[in-house]
N, C-alpha and C positions, 0 to 999 in steps of 0.2 A: 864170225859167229861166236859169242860165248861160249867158253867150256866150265863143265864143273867137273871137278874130283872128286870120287866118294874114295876113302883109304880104309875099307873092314873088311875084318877078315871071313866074314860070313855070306858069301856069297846069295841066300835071297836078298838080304842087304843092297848088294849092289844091283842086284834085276830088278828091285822096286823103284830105287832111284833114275835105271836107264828105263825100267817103261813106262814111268808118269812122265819125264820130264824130259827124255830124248827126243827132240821134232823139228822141224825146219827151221828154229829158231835159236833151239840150247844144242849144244855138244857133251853129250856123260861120256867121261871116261871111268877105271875104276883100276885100286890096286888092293892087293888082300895081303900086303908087309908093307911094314913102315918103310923098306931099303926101296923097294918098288914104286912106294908114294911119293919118296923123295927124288928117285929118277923123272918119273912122269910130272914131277911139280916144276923141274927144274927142263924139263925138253916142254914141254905145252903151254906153261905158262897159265895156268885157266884160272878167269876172274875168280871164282870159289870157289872153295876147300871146303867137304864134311870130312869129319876125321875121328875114326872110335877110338876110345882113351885106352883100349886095347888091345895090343895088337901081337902078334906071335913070335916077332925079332926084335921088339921093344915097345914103349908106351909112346899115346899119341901125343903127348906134353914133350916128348923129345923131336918128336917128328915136328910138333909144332917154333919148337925152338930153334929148328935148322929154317922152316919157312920165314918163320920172325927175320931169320940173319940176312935170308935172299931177297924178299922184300918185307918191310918194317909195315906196309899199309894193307898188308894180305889179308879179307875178309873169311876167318877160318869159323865153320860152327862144326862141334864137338857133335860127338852121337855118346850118350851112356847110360849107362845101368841106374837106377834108384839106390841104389849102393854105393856107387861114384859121383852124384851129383858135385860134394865138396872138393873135390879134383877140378872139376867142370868150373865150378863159384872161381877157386883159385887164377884156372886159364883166362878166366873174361877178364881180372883184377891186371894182371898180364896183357889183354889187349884183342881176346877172342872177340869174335861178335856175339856170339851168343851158341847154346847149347841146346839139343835134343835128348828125349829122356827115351828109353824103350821103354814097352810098344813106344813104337813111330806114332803119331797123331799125323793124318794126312792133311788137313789143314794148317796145323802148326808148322808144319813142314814146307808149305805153299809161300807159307807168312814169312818164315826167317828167311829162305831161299829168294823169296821176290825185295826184300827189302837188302839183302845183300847184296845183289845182282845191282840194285839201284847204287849203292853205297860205292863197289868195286867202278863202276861208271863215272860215275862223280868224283873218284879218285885218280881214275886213268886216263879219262879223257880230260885234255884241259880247257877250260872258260878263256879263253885270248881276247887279248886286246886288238883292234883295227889292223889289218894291214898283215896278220899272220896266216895262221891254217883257218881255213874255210867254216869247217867244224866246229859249231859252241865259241862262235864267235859274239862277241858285243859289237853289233853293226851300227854304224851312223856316222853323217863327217856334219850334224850341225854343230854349230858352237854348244848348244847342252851338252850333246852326247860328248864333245869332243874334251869340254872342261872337264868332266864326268871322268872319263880317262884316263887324263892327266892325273887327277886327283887321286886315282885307285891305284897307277904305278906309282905314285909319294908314300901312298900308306902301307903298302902291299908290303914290304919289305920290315916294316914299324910293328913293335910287339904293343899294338895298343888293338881296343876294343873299339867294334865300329856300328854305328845302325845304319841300317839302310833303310831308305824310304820310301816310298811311291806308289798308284793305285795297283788292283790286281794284275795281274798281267802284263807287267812292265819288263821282266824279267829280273825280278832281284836277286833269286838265286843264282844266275849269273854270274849276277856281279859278285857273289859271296863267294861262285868259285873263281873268279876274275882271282880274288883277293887273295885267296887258298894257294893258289898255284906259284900266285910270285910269291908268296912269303916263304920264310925261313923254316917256316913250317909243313914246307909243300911236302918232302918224305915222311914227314908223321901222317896220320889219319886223319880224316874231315868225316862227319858224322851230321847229320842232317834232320832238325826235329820240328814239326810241325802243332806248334804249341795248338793252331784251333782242331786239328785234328784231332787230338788224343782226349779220353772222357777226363773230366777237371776233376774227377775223385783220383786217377792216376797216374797226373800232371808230376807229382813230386817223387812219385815211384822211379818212372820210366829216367828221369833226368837223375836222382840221386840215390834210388837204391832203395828196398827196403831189407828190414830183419823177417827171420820165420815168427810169426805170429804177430807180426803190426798191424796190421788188420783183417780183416775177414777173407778167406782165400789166398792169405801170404802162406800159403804152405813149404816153404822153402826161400832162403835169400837170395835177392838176386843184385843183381849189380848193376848201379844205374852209368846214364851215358857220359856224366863229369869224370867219374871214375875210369869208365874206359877206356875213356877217349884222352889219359891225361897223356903233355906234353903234347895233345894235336889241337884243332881246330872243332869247334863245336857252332855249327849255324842254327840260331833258335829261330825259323820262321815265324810269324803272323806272332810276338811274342806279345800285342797287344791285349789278345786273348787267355795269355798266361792267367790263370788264379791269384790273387792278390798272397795267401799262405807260399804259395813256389815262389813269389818275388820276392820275398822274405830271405829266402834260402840263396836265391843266385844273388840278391846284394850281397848278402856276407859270403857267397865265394869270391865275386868281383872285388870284393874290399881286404880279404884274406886268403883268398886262394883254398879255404877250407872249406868244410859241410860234415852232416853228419846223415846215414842213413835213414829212411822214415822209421821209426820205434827204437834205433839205436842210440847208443851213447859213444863208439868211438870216433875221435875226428882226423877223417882220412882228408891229405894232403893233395894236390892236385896244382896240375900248370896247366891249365887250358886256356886257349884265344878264344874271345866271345864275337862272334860277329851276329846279330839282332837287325829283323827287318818287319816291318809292318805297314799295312795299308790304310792303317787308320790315323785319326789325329789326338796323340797323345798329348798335345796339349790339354784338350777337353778330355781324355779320360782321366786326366791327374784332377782337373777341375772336378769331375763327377764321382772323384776317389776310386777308381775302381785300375788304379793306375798310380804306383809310388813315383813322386818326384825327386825322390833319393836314387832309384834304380836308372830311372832315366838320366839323370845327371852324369852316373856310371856310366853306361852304356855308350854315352854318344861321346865316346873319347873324341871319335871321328864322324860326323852326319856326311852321308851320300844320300842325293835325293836323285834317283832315275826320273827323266821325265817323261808324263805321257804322250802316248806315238801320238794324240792329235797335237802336240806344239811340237813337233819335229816330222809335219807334212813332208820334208825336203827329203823325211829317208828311207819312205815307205817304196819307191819305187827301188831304191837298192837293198833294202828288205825282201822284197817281193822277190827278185831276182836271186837272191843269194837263200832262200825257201826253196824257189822253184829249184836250186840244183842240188842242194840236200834230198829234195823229194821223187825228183829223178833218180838218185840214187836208190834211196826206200822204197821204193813203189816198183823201180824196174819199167822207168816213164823216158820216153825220150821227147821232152817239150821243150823247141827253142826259145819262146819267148813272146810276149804279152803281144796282143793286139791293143794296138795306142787308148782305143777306148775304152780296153779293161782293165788301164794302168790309169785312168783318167777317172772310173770308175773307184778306182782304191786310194787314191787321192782326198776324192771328195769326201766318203765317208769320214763319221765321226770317231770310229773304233774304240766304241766304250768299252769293250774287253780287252784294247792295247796289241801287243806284241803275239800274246798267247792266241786270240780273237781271229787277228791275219794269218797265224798258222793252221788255224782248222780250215778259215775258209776259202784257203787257198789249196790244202788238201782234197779237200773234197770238189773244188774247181778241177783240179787236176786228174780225178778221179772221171770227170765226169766231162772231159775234154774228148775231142777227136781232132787229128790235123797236128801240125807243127806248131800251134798258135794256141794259146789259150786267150779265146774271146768270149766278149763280153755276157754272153746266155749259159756259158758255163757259172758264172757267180752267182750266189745267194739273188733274189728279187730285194732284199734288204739295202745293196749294193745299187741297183740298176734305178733308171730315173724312172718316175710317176708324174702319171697325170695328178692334177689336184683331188680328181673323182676318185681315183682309186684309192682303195685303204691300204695305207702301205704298215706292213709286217715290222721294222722299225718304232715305228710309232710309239709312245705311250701313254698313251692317255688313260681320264679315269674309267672311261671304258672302250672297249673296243666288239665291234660286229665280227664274229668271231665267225659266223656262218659266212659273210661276206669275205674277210680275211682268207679260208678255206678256197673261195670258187675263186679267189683272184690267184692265188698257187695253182690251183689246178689249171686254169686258162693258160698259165706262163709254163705250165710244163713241171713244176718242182718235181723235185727229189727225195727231199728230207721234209715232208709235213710235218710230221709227228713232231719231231725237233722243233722245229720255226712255230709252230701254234704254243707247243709247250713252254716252248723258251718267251712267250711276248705273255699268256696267260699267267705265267709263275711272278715275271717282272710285275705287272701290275697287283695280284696277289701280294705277294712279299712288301711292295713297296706300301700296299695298303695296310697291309698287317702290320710293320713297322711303324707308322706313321699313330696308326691308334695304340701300341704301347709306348710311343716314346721313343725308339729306339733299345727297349729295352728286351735283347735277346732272348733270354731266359721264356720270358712273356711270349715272346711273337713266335718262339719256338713251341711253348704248350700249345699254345693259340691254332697253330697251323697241325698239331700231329706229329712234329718232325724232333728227333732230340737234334740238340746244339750243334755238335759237329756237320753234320746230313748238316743243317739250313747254313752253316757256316760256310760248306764247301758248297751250295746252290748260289748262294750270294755272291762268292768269287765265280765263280764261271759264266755267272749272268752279268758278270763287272760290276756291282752293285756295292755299293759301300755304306754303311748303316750313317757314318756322319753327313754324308752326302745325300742321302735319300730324306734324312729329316728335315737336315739345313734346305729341302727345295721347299 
C-alpha cells in the first residue's frame, strides 16, 4: 500500500490530509518536526513527501536536503505561505516536484498528489526486460518483440536521445521506462509528459517555465519540467501533438542543452535525456508542416518501433496469462487459467487498441468469471464468433442498427452496454467527422463539442489514429 508523509507542524494540517486521503488504498502518516519527519522518512519509506517550509526544529529546505541525500528520486511537494513562495520556486530549481500555497485548494491538492503517486511508481517500480520480475514487464518471445529487446539493452546504457514508435496501446511507455531503468540515469528522476494532454496554450509553460506576468494568469513563476528534471530523464509522450512554438524551444535544448523561461531572458542550463514516443506518422506531419524536420532528425538519435499485438498473434496467449496473474493479485481473483476456446477466442481477434485493449478486456472477463476457468461467455460478444445475421458490436460500418446491436447484447447476456454501444457509436462518429475535415483536429474537434485534449484522448482509447482513419 502506498504511504504518504505530511511533515507540519500544524496539526488540522495533518487531520485534512489523513481524512481525504487515508483509505484502503493510501497510507497517511504524519510528523510535526523536521527530526521526526526525518525518522519516519527513513523507517517507512513512503512514495510522497508534503513538507511545510516551516517547521519548529528547522526549515523544510533542510529536511528536504537530508531526503535529496537518502533518495535522489524522492517526489517531495512543499506546503507554504504566500510569503514563502520564492523559497518554494528555489526547492523545485533543486528537484521538488512541485509546491502548495495555503489555504490548501482541495483540488489542487488531489492534482499534485495523484500525479506524484504516478511519478514515485514509475520511478520504483521497474519496466523489465523478458525473463525477470513478473511486474511491468515487456512480454513477448516473437522475433519483433525479441529484436525490440535486444535493441533497448544496447541503448539503455547510451546517453543518446531516443523515439519511440507505435500505434496506441502498444505500450511505449514501457518501453521508455524499459530504457530509464537500465540507464545510467536510473538514480536521477524520470518525469512523464503527455504532450496531447496538456492545453497547447501551456505546452511551453508546463515543459520550460514561465516568469510572473508572461501571460494572463502567470501570477507567480514557476518552474517548468527541463528544469526540474535536470541531469534525469524526461519522456515526452504523443510529442507529435507538441505545438509547432514548444518545438522550437526543445530543438535548441536538444542542440544546446539550454532554454529560456516563457517571458524571460535568463538562459538556464540543463542535462536531460529526451526519450519522445508517438502514434502517429511523422513523416506526413513534417510534410503537412505541422511537425519540424530538424527536431525529428534530433530526436530519433535512436528509433524503436513497438509492434502491434496483431503481428505478434504468438504472444497473446502468454500475455493473457501473465494479466491473468497480475489481476489475480489486484482483484483478490484466484483464476487458474483459460478455457482453450477463450484463449482461441483472443487469438483471433484483431486488437485495434493493442496491449492496453487486452488488459481491460480481460479485467472485466475476470471480473465477471465463476469457476477455476475463465470461459469463453465471460469475454466481450466483440471477442465471440457470429452468425453472419447477427450485427456484430465490432463492426464498423458507415452505419450501424443501433437498436438491433442493443437486443443482440441483451440476448447474450452483456454486462457493460453503455460502453460497447458507446464505444462502436463514437468510432463511427469520429471517424466520420475526421474524414470530412481532413484529418484536421482542431476542425473535428469544434465540429463535435469536444476541446482537443477530450477528443485526443477518445481517439486513443477507441485505438483510432487520425493518419489511419483518413488513409482508409
Amino acid at each position: 500500500m502506498p504511504t504518504l508523509l505530511i511533515v507540519d507542524d500544524e496539526p488540522s494540517v495533518c487531520y485534512t490530509f489523513t481524512r481525504l486521503f487515508a483509505d484502503e488504498t493510501t497510507r497517511v502518516i504524519s510528523a510535526g518536526t523536521a527530526s521526526e519527519g526525518v525518522r519516519l522518512f527513513r523507517a517507512e519509506q513512503p512514495e510522497v513527501v508534503v513538507l511545510d517550509l516551516q517547521l519548529p526544529d528547522g526549515t523544510g529546505l533542510q529536511v528536504f536536503e537530508t531526503i535529496r541525500t537518502i533518495s535522489p528520486k524522492q517526489p517531495v511537494i512543499f506546503i507554504t505561505a504566500h510569503g514563502t513562495t520564492t523559497t518554494a520556486i528555489e526547492a523545485m530549481k533543486q528537484g521538488a516536484f512541485d509546491y502548495l500555497i495555503k489555504p490548501l485548494e482541495f483540488g489542487r491538492v488531489t492534482d499534485i498528489l495523484r500525479r506524484a503517486f504516478e511519478a514515485a511508481y514509475i520511478m520504483r517500480v521497474p519496466a523489465v526486460l523478458p525473463g525477470l520480475e513478473p511486474r511491468e514487464q515487456l512480454v513477448g518471445r516473437t522475433p519483433a518483440m525479441q529484436e525490440m529487446c535486444k535493441l533497448i539493452g544496447r541503448i539503455a546504457p547510451q546517453d543518446v536521445n531516443v523515439l519511440i514508435m507505435g500505434e496506441s496501446g502498444v505500450g511505449k511507455e514501457l518501453v521508455a521506462r524499459a530504457i530509464y531503468h537500465h540507464s545510467r540515469r536510473a538514480e536521477r528522476p524520470f518525469l512523464a509528459i503527455n504532450c496531447a494532454a496538456l492545453p497547447e496554450g501551456l505546452v511551453e509553460s508546463e515543459l520550460f517555465g514561465h516568469e510572473r506576468g508572461a501571460f494572463t494568469g502567470a501570477d507567480r513563476q514557476r518552474i517548468g519540467k527541463f528544469e526540474q528534471c535536470d541531469d534525469g530523464t524526461i519522456f515526452l509522450d504523443e510529442i507529435g501533438d507538441m505545438p509547432l512554438s514548444a518545438q522550437a524551444k526543445v530543438l535548441r535544448l536538444l542542440q544546446e542543452q539550454q532554454f529560456e523561461r516563457v517571458g524571460g531572458r535568463e538562459t538556464i542550463q540543463t542535462r536531460v535525456r529526451v526519450i519522445a514516443a508517438t502514434n502517429q506518422d511523422l513523416d506526413r506531419r513534417i510534410r503537412d508542416g505541422a511537425f519540424r524536420a530538424d527536431l525529428f532528425y534530433r530526436l530519433r538519435g535512436v528509433t524503436v518501433c513497438v509492434p502491434p499485438l496483431r503481428e505478434r498473434s504468438d504472444d497473446i496467449a502468454e500475455l493473457a496469462h501473465h494479466f491473468l496473474f497480475l489481476f489475480n493479485q489486484e482483484l483478490g481473483l484466484n483464476i487458474q487459467g483459460f478455457d482453450p476456446e477463450a484463449l482461441a477466442c483472443l487469438r483471433q481477434y484483431g486488437w485495434p487498441g493493442n496491449v492496453r485493449e487486452l488488459q481491460g478486456v480481460l479485467k472485466e472477463a475476470m471480473l465477471r468469471s465463476a469457476g477455476p476457468l475463465l470461459l469463453p461467455e465471460f469475454l466481450p460478444a466483440t471477442l465471440r464468433g457470429r452468425t453472419p445475421e447477427t450485427p456484430a458490436v465490432s463492426a464498423d460500418p458507415t452505419r450501424v442498427d443501433v437498436a438491433a446491436m442493443i437486443d443482440d447484447l441483451l440476448e447474450r447476456g452483456e454486462g457493460t452496454l453503455h460502453a460497447q454501444v458507446i464505444a462502436v457509436v463514437e468510432r463511427i462518429l469520429f471517424k466520420r467527422v475526421l474524414h470530412e475535415t481532413d484529418g484536421h483536429l482542431g476542425q473535428a474537434a469544434e465540429r463535435l463539442g469536444l476541446n482537443r485534449s477530450t477528443l485526443r484522448y477518445k481517439l486513443r482509447e477507441l485505438g483510432l489514429s487520425i493518419d489511419r482513419v483518413i488513409g482508409e
